[in-house]
C-alpha positions, 0 to 999 in steps of 0.5 A: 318441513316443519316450522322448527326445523325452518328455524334451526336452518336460519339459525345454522346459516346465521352462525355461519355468516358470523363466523366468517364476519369475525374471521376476516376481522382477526386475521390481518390483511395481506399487503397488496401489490403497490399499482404504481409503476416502477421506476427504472434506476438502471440498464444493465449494460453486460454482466458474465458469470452468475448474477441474480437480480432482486427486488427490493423485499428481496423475495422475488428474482428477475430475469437479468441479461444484457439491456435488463432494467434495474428497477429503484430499491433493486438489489444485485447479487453476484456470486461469480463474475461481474456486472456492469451497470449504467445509472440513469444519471449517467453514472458507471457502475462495475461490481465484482464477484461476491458483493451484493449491491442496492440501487436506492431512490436518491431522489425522495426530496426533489435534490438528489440529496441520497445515495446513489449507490448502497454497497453491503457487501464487496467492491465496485467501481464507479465514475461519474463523468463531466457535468453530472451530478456528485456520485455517493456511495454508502457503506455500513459505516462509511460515505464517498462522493466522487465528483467527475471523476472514477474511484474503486470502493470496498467494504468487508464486513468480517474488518468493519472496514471500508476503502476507497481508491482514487482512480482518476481525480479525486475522491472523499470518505467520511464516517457515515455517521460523522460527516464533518471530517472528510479526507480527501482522496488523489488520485492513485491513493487510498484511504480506510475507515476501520471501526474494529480498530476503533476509528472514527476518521478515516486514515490518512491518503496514501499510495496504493500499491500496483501489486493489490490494485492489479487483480481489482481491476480484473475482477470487476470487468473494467476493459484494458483502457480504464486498467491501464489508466488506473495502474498509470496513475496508481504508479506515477503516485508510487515514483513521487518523490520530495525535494532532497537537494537544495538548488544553487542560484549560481549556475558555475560550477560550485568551490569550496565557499559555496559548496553546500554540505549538510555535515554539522561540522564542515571542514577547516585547516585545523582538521587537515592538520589533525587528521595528518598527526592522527594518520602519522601517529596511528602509523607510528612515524610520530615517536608519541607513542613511545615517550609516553611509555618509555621516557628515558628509554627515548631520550637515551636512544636520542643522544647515541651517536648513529655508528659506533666501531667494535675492537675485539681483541684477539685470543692466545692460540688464535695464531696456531688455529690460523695455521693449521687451518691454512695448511689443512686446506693446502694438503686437500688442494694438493691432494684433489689436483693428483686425482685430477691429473691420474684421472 
């Protein structure tokens, strides 16, 4: 081999080692998998129909079934069915069908001072039960804290609407994004943050009804202790009813000094009286009436005498009208007393 063929094969091998530096340095760097271990946020305690189980990129699937971890930064999609799941803190966390659900690290500054739960999409129920810490859970435009105590929250996403229901105790929503103003929620109450209708605090608490809270109770799986707690509540909130009557100190039986009339004008004497003129004169036994329409007519029926006798004198010819009469109904007499003896 020659010495400038030697030179060519140094020169072909150098091009090509620089071709590969300069590669590397343009094409960026592919992220490499954190080596930290994960941190467990939650167990799945039992789920039915189909659930999927994302990390927190959302690209890559778990494998999900009873006493599954649910890792921090974990989202849960289920599109039928629903999954229940029990936070590290304790804390219960039942999502129905078509909700998709996040489990963030609330814990970044050491205070527990995040959210627990992030709800994107759906409904779920949670309790926070004694001496844990306040349970919240945030929505696209809304927050709720529950404290020792279970609620239902909801957020559609086509009404930028959420909700929350008070299932036991009591419960707090805020506007997200002005949390200065919070209403407070009992239990059996329910109360919406709309951005569509262009809201910024949330409407006042109100009573749910049993018709609309009964199939969400069923949809997140909840057991039949905790519906019927709920629908408890929910109706004792619905027979509420305010103080209407006023409550006498005298327990005698009340007369008419002391019984209480929300009438504006109670009765007296004086209305007795005009009630009697007024029935008598509608009835027409008060002769009113007729002397404003016929006054002298009244006056003169007034001064006649009650009975008056009539002579009527008699006819000529009168006399001779009697008698042939009388002696027409001799003859027929006579006549039907022979057909009574022939016959």
């Amino acid at each position: 081999m020659s010495l400038l063929q030697v030179i060519r094969t140094e020169f072909c091998i150098a091009a090509v080692i620089a071709t590969v530096m300069i590669s590397h340095s343009v094409i960026a760097a592919q992220p490499q998998a954190s080596q930290a271990a994960p941190v467990p946020c939650g167990v799945v305690k039992a789920f039915s129909g189909a659930t999927q189980l994302m990390d927190s990129s959302r690209t890559y699937m778990a494998d999900i079934g009873k006493n599954s971890v649910v890792e921090c930064g974990s989202w849960i999609s289920v599109e039928s069915g629903w999954v229940q799941i029990r936070h590290r803190d304790g804390y219960q966390i039942n999502i129905s069908p078509g909700s998709f659900v996040g489990l963030p690290e609330y814990n970044m500054d050491g205070k527990f001072s995040g959210d627990a739960v992030l709800l994107f999409r759906g409904q779920v129920f949670v309790r926070a039960g004694g001496g844990e810490r306040e349970l919240k859970v945030i929505t696209p435009n809304a927050r709720i804290r529950v404290v020792n105590g279970s609620a239902v929250v909801l957020f559609s996403s086509e009404h930028e609407e959420s909700q929350v229901i008070a299932t036991e105790r009591l419960a707090y929503i805020e506007n997200r994004f002005e949390p200065s103003k919070k209403m407070t929620v009992a239990e059996g109450q329910a109360s919406n943050l709309n951005f569509k209708l262009l809201r910024v605090v949330p409407s006042p608490a109100r009573a749910v009804s049993l018709a609309s809270l009964k199939p969400k109770l069923h949809e997140l799986g909840l057991d039949e202790h905790e519906r019927s707690n709920a629908l408890d509540v929910a109706k004792e909130q619905q027979d509420r009813k305010l103080a209407a009557l006023p409550v006498l100190e005298k327990k005698s039986p009340p007369d008419d000094s002391t019984r209480v009339s929300y009438e504006r004008h109670r009765s007296t004497e004086v209305d007795e009286k005009l009630n009697t003129h007024l029935t008598r004169k509608l009835t027409g036994e008060v002769s009113a009436g007729e002397e404003m329409l016929s006054p002298g007519l009244t006056s003169h029926k007034r001064g006649r005498s009650k009975a008056s006798k009539v002579e009527i004198e008699e006819v000529s010819g009168a006399g001779s009208i009697s008698s042939a009469d009388g002696s027409e109904k001799k003859k027929i007499l006579n006549e039907l007393r022979n057909l009574k003896e022939e016959i």
